[in-house]
ZAFINU-73372 format. One record per residue (C-alpha): residue number from 1; residue in one letter; x, y, z. Coordinates in steps of 0.25 Angstrom, whole numbers, plus 5000, padded with zeros to 4 digits. Layout:
! ZAFINU-73372
> n/res/c1/c2/c3
> NUM/A/X/Y/Z
...
! end
This chain:
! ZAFINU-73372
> n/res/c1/c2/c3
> 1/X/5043/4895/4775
> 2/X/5046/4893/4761
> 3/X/5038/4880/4754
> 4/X/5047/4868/4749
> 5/X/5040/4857/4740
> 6/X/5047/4845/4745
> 7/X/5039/4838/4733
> 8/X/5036/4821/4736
> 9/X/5030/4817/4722
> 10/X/5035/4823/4710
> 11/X/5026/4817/4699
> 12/X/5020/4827/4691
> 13/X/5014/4822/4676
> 14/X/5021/4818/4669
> 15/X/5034/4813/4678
> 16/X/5031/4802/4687
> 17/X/5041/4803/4699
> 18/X/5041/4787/4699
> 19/X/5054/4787/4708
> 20/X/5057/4796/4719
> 21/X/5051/4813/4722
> 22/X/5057/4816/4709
> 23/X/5055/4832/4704
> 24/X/5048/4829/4689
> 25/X/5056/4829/4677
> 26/X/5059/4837/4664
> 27/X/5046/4845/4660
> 28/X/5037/4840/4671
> 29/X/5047/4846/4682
> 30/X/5045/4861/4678
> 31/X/5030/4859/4678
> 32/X/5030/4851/4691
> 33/X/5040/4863/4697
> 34/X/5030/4873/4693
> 35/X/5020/4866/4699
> 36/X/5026/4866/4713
> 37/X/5033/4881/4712
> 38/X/5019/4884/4708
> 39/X/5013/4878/4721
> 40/X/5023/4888/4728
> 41/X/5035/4881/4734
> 42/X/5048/4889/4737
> 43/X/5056/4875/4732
> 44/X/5057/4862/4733
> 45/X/5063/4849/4739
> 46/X/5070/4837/4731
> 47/X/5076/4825/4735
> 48/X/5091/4823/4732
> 49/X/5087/4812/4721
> 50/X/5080/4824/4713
> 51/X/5091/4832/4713
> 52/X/5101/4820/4708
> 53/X/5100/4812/4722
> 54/X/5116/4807/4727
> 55/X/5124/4809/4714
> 56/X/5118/4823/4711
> 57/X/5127/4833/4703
> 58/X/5125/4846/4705
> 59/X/5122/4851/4691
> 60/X/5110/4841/4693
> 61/X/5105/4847/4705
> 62/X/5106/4860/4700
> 63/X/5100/4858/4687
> 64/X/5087/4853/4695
> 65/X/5089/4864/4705
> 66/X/5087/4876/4696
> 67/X/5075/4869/4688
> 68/X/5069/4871/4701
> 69/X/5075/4883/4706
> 70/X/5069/4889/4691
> 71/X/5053/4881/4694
> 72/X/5055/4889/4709
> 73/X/5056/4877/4715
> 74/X/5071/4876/4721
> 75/X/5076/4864/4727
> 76/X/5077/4869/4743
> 77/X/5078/4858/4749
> 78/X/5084/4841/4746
> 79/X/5079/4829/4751
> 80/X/5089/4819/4755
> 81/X/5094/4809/4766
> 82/X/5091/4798/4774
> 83/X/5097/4791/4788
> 84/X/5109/4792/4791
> 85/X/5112/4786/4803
> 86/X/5108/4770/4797
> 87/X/5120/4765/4791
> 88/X/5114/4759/4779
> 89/X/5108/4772/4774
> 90/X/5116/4784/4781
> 91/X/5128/4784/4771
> 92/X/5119/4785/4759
> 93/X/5112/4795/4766
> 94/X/5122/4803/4770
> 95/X/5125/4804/4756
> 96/X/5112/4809/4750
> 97/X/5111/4818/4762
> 98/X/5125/4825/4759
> 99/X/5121/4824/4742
> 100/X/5109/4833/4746
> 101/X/5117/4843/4754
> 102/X/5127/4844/4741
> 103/X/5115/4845/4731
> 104/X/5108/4855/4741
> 105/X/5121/4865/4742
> 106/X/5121/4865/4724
> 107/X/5106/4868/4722
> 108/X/5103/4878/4735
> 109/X/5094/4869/4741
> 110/X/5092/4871/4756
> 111/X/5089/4861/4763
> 112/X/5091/4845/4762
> 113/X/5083/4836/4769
> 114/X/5084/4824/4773
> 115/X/5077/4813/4780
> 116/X/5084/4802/4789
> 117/X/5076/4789/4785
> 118/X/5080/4778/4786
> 119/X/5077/4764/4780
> 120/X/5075/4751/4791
> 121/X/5087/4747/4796
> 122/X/5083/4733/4792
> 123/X/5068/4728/4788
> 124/X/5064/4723/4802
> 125/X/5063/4739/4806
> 126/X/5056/4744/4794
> 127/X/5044/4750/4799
> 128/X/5038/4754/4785
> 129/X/5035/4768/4781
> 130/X/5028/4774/4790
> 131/X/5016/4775/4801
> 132/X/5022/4764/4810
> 133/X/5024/4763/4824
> 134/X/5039/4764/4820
> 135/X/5048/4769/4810
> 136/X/5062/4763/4805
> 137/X/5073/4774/4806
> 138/X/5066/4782/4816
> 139/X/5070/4792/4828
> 140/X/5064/4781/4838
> 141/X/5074/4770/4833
> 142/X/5086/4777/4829
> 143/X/5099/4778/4838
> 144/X/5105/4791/4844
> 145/X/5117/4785/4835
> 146/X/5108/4787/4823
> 147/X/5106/4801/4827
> 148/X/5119/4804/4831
> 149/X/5124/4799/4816
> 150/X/5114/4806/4810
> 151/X/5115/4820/4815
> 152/X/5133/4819/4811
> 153/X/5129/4816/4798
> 154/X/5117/4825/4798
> 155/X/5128/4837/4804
> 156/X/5139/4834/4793
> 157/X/5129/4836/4781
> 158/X/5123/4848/4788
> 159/X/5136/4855/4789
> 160/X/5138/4852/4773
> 161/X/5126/4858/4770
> 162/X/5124/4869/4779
> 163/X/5138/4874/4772
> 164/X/5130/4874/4758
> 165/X/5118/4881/4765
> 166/X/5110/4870/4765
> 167/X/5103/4864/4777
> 168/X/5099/4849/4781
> 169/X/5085/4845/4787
> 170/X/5083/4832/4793
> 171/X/5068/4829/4790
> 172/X/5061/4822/4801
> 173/X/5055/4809/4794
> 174/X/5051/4795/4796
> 175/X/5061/4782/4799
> 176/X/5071/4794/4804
> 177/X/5079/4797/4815
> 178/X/5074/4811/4814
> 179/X/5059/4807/4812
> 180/X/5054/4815/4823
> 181/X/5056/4830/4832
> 182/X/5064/4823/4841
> 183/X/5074/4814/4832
> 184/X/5075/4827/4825
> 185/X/5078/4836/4835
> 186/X/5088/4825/4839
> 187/X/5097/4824/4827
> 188/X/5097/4838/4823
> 189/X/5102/4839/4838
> 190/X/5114/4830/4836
> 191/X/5116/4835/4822
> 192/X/5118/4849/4827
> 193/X/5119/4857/4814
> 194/X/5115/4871/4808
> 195/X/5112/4863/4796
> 196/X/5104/4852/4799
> 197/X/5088/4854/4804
> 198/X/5075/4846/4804
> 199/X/5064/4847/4793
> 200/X/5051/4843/4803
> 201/X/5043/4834/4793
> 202/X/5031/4834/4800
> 203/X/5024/4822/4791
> 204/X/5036/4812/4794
> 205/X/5034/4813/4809
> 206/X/5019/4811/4807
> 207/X/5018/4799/4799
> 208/X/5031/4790/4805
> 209/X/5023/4783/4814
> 210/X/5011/4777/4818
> 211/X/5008/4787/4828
> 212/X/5017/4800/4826
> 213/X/5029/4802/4835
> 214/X/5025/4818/4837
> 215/X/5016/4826/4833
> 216/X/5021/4835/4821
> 217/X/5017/4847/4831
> 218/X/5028/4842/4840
> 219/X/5038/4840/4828
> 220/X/5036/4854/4820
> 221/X/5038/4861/4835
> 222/X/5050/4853/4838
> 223/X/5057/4855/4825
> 224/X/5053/4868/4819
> 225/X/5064/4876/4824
> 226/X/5073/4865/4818
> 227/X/5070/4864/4805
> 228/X/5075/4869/4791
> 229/X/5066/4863/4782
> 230/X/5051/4855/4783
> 231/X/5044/4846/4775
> 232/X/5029/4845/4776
> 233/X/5019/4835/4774
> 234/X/5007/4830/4779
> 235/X/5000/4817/4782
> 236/X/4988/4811/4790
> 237/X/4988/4800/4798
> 238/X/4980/4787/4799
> 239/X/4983/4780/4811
> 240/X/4981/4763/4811
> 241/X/4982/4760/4827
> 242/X/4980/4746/4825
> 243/X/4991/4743/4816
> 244/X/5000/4754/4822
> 245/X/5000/4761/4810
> 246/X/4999/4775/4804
> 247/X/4995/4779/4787
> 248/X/4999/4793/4783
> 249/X/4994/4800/4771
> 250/X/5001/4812/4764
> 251/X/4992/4824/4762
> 252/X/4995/4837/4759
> 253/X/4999/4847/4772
> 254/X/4985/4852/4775
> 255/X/4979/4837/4776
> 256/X/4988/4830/4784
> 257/X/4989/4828/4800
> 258/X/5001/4838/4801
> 259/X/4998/4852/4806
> 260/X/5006/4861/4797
> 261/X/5000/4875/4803
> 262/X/5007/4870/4815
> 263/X/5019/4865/4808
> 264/X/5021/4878/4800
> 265/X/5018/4888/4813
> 266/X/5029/4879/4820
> 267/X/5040/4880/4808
> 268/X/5037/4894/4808
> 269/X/5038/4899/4822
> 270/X/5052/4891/4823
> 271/X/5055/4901/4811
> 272/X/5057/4890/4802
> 273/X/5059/4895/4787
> 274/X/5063/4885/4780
> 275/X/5053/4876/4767
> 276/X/5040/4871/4772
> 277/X/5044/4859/4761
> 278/X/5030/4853/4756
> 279/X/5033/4838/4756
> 280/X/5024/4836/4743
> 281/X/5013/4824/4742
> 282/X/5019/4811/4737
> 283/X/5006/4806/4730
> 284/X/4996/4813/4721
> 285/X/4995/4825/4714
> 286/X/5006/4832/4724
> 287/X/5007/4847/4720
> 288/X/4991/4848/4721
> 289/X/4993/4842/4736
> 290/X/5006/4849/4739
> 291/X/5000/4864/4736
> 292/X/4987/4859/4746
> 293/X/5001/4857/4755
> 294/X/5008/4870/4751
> 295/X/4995/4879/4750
> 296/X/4992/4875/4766
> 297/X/5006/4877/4772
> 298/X/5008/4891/4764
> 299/X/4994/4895/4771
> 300/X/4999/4891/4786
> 301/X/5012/4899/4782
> 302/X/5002/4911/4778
> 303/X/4995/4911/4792
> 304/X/5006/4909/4799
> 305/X/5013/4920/4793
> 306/X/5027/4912/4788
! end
């Protein structure tokens, strides 16, 4: 498995990334790169906006591309997306999704990901963040119309993509149809397509409800064979049962709740070969956090031998 710093907070002194996971700017940018090549990642993940979001030129994207392809940190993978089986959303969505692809095929990136979130459908269903009993957008209210929708769109991009040598992964994530193994499983099914596959995000299934739909055993088992790409987090969990709610507190991989010896020994036997991509801390000093991350994962890859 090759390591992927799909990087959450990009403030590094002095640029403070005020708006949005921004990569830092002007000077600070090669000294922040070197900080993360150091560390020992293979490349690294940006969202769409990084690379000049829905009206990106080419020459743009590339000129950013081989300022990290020069720190040896190349841009392997685009974050982009959205729902798009809710009217109000799925066109714009559409288009960010199809945006990435394009930007994807000039700079060589491999994979884009992209997340089906989806806002309320109108503010009596919003059900907050997370750690409720219920969550807007999710698998257990959606319609097989929803998925049905989803998975034509999902096929017609795929085979876009898959002819520039770029493949789409559906991350599995909160106030999604696709938020669990099953819903997953589901919509890959009806999408049918050598170019579309699931990134299993182990931390979104844990920290969606009050309670977790599944254990992230059960969801690393079911959907190791059908991934292409994984972003990997960790949280733990403190359970309110008299207010039927959970809190969830980002830690780095070895202090969390999720088990990532198993994870990665699961990935692995499925022959799984694609980025283990770090999801960086959001808060704090980040690197020092995410090399405690990367240091744990790269000794569970030593003993297992991958």
């Amino acid at each position: 498995m090759k390591m992927c710093y799909a990087f959450r907070r990009g403030t590094f002194y002095p640029f403070d990334a005020k708006e949005g996971w921004q990569v830092p700017t002007g000077k600070t940018r090669a000294k922040y790169l070197r900080r993360v090549q150091e560390i020992g990642f293979d490349g690294i993940e940006l969202g769409l906006e990084s690379l000049g979001g829905a009206d990106a030129s080419q020459s743009q994207a590339m000129e950013l591309a081989k300022e990290l392809e020069s720190s040896g940190v190349p841009c392997v993978a685009i974050r982009a997306g959205g729902g798009l089986c809710q009217q109000n959303v799925a066109d714009q969505n559409r288009k960010r999704l199809e945006k990435a692809v394009e930007v994807a095929s000039w700079i060589g990136a491999e994979v884009v990901n992209t997340a089906l979130g989806t806002p309320p459908r109108n503010p009596q269903l919003n059900t907050g963040p997370t750690g409720a009993p219920e969550a807007h957008g999710s698998s257990q209210m959606a319609t097989q119309e929803d998925y049905v929708n989803t998975a034509r769109v999902l096929r017609e991009i795929g085979e876009v993509a898959g002819s520039s040598g770029v493949n789409i992964t559906i991350e599995v994530h909160q106030h999604s149809i696709a938020d669990n193994s099953w819903s997953t499983l589901h919509l890959l099914e009806l999408t049918d397509s050598p170019y579309v596959f699931a990134n299993p995000d182990l931390g979104n299934v844990y920290w969606n409800y009050d309670v977790p739909e599944e254990t992230s055993e059960e969801c690393i088992t079911a959907l190791a064979s059908k991934s292409k790409y994984w972003h990997c987090k960790s949280l733990y969990r403190v359970y309110v049962p008299e207010i039927d709610h959970s809190y969830y507190v980002r830690v780095p991989l070895p202090d969390g709740d999720i088990d990532y010896s198993f994870a990665i020994s699961a990935m692995a036997e499925a022959g799984y070969d694609g980025y283990f991509a770090i999801e960086g801390a959001n808060t704090g000093d980040q690197l020092y956090k995410d090399k405690i991350s990367f240091d744990y994962v790269k000794g569970i890859m030593s003993e297992l031998g991958v």
